[in-house]
C-alpha positions in Angstrom: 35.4 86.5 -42.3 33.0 85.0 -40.6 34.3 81.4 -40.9 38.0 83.1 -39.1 36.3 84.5 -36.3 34.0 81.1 -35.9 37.7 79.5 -36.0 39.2 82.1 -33.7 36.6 82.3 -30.6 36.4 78.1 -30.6 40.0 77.7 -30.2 40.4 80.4 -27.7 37.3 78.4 -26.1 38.8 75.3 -26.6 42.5 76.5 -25.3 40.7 78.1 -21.8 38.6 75.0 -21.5 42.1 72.7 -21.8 43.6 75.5 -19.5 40.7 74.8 -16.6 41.3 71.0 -17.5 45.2 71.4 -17.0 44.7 73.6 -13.8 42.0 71.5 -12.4 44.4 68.1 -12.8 47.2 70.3 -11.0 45.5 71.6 -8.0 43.6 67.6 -7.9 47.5 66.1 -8.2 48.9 68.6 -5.7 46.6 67.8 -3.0 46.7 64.3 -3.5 50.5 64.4 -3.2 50.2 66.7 -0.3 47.8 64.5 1.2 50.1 61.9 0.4 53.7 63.3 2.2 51.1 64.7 5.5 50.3 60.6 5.5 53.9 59.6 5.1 55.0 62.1 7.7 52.8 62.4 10.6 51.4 58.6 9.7 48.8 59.6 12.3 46.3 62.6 11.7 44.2 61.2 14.8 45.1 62.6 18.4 46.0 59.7 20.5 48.0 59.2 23.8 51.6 59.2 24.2 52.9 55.9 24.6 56.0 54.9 27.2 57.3 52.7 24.2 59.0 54.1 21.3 56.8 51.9 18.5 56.9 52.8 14.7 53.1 52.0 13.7 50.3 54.1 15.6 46.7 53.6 15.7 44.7 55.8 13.6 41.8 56.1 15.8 41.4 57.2 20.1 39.7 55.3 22.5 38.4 58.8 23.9 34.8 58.2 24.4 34.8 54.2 24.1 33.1 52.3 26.8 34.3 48.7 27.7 33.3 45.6 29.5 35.2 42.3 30.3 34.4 39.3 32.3 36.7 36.7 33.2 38.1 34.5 36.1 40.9 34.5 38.8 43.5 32.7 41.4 44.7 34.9 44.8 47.1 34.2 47.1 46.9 36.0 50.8 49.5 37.1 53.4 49.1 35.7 56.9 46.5 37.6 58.9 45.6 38.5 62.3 42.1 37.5 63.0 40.0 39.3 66.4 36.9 38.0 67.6 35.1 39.7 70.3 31.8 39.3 72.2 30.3 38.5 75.4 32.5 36.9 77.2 35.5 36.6 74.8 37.9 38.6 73.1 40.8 37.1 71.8 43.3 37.3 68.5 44.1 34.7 66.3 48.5 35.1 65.0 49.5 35.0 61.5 46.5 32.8 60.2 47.3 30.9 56.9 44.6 30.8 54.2 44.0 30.2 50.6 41.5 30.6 47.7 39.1 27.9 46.7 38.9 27.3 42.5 35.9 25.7 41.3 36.7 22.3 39.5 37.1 23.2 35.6 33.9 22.3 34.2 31.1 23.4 32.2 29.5 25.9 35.0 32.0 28.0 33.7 30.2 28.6 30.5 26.6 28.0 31.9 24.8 31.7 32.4 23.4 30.8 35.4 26.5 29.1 36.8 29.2 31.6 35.8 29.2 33.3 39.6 30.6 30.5 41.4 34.3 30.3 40.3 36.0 33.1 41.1 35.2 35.9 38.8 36.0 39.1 37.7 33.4 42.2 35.9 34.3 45.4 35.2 32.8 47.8 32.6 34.3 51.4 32.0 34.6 54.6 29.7 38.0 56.1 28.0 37.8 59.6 30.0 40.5 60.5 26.9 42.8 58.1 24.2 44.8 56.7 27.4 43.3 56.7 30.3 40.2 55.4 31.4 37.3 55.4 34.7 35.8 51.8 35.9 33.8 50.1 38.3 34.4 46.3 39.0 33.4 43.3 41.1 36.4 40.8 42.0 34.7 37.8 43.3 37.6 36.4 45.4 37.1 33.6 47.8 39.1 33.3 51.3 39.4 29.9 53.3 41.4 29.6 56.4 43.4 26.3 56.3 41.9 24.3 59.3 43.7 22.6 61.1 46.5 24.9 61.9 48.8 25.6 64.6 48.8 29.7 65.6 49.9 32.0 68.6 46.7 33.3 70.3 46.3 36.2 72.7 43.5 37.6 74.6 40.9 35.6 76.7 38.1 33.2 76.2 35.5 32.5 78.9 33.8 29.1 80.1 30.7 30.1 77.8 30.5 32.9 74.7 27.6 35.0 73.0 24.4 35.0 74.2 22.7 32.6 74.8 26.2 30.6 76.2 28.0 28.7 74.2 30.0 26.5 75.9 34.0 26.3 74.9 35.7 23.2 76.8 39.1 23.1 76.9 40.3 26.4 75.6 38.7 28.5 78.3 41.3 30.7 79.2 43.7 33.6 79.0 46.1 33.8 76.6 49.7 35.4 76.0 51.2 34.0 72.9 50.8 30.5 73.4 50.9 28.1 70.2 47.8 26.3 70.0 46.0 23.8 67.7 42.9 25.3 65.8 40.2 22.7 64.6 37.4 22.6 63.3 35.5 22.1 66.6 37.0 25.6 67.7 36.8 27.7 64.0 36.0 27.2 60.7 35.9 30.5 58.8 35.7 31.2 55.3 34.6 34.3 52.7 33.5 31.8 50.1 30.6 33.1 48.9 32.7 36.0 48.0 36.0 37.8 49.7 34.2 40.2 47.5 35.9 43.7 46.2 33.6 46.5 44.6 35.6 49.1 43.6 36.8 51.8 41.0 39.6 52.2 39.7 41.7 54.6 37.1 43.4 53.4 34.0 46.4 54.2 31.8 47.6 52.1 28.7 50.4 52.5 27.0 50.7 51.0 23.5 53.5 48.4 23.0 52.8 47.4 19.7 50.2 48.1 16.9 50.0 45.7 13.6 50.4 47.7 10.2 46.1 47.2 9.7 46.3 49.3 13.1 43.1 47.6 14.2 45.3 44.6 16.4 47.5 45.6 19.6 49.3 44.5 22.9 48.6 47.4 25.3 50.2 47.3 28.7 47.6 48.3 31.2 48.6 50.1 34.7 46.3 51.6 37.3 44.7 52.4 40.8 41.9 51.5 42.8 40.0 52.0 45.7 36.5 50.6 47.2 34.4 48.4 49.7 34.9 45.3 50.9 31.0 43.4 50.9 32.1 39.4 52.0 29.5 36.4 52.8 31.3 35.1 55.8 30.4 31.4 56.4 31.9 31.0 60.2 31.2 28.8 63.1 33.1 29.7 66.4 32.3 27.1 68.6 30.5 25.3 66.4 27.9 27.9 66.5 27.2 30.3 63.4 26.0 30.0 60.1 26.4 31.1 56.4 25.6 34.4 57.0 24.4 37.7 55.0 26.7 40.0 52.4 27.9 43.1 54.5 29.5 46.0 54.3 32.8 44.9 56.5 35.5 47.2 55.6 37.5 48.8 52.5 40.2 47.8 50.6 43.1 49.5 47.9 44.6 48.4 44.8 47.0 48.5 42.1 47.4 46.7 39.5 49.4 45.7 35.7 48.8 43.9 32.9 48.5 43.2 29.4 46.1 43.9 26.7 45.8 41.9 23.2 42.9 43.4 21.1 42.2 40.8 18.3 40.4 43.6 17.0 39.6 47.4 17.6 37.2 45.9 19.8 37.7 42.4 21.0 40.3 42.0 23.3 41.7 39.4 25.3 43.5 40.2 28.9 45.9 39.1 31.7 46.5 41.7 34.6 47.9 40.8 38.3 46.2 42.9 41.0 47.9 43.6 44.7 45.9 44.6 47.4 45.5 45.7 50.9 42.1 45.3 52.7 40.6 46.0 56.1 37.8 44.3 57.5 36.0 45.9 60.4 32.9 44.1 60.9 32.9 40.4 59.8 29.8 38.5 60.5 30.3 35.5 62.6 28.2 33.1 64.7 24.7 34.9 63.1 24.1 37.3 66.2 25.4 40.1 64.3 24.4 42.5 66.8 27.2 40.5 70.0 29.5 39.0 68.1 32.1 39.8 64.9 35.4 39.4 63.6 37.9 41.6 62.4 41.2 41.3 60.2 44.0 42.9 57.6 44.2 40.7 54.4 46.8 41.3 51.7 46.7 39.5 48.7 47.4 38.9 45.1 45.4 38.4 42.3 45.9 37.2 38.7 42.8 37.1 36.3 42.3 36.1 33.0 39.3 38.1 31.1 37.9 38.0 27.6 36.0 42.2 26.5 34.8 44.1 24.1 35.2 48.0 23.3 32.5 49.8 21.6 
């Protein structure tokens, strides 16, 4: 008797333990296959940004909360400009004045940390406000060189002596109404070489174009606005009289730009983006009396950078 009941209550033991088994397996299986179709469906549990391009793999992580930083280097082009000067004795405007960038020879400054500001450069550092749009400020180290000589229209007058104390002008004493004239370098040399310098901030949006199956490489196109204050070193001599002068405040400037970015990684990326802009200066130093004597002029330009970052 005792021996049947023994048997009895150790197989129902054994059959409820197998049952918990069997049951425990089942709910395991089920949510692993559940797990397994949410995966297959959605591909993507992670919230990220709509893309503008329909691509079939998505990241499976946001940017939302990422900083960045890049640094690289750039060429710019620039529309003709009007150029004012004014002063004691002198105000005239220089027509449709032709200039150009200056790109420092390829060498190894560009790798030398205490070298790496004299081409023409490009920082920015930033934070993903959410997965596809982001906040930065930047510094776009641009340089602007008039091409002298060159042939323009001037208007306006220039007396026998300019500034204070007088500095004498020869020849081109006079008043003018849209006369073509022959600029050299004994009449102006004026350049933003130690920077045409941009510091600004600008909004971001990227839009995925495609994402590798590992999901941690991409090509992101990259659009966006920008706004900020134009702070030039002016090297000018009017007259032969002036100097390389201080960074200012001169004027403001707006942006947009586009490119593209190809992360290597989730973090390293490398980047290509052309920038148009319009800028107004106000107050350009000039002969080194900053307090008689300025310039003032509209520059458009383009700008195409290269630029190596990280996200973290």
């Amino acid at each position: 008797m005792f021996c049947e009941n023994s048997f009895s209550a150790g197989f129902e033991y054994f059959y409820a333990v197998k049952k918990s088994y069997l049951l425990l397996l089942f709910l395991v299986f089920g949510k692993r296959t559940k797990a397994q179709e949410t995966t297959n469906t959605t591909d993507n549990p992670v919230k990220i940004g709509k893309s503008i391009f329909s691509n079939e793999i998505k990241r499976n992580f946001s940017r939302k909360g990422d900083f960045f930083v890049h640094w690289g280097y750039n060429h710019s082009w620039y529309g003709k400009s009007d150029i004012n000067f004014t002063g004691p004795n002198y105000d005239f405007t220089l027509k449709d004045v032709v200039a150009h960038d200056r790109q420092s020879p390829l060498k190894w400054n560009y790798l030398n940390p205490s070298k790496v500001s004299e081409p023409q450069y490009n920082l920015r550092v930033g934070y993903f406000i959410s997965d596809n749009y982001s906040i930065s400020i930047g510094w776009d180290h641009m340089k602007y060189v008039m091409d002298i000589p060159q042939q323009v229209a001037i208007t306006g007058y220039i007396g026998d002596q300019i500034s204070e104390p007088g500095v004498p002008t020869g020849a081109l004493a006079g008043t003018y109404n849209g006369q073509m004239i022959n600029v050299t370098d004994k009449m102006l040399t004026y350049e933003h070489t130690d920077g045409f310098n941009y510091a600004n901030i600008e909004i971001e949006r990227y839009d995925d174009i495609w994402v590798a199956p590992s999901r941690q490489t991409s090509l992101t196109l990259e659009t966006g606005l920008g706004g900020g204050m134009m702070v030039p070193r002016s090297d000018v001599r009017l007259f032969e009289q002036g100097r390389n002068n201080h960074w200012n405040v001169a004027g403001y400037g707006f942006s947009a730009k586009i490119g593209l970015k190809f992360y290597v990684t989730r973090g390293l990326y490398i980047q290509n983006t052309t920038k148009v802009g319009a800028t107004n200066l106000k107050t350009v130093h000039t002969t080194g009396r900053d307090d008689l004597d300025k310039a003032s002029q509209k520059i458009n330009y383009v700008q195409n950078f290269w630029a190596l970052g990280y996200q973290f």
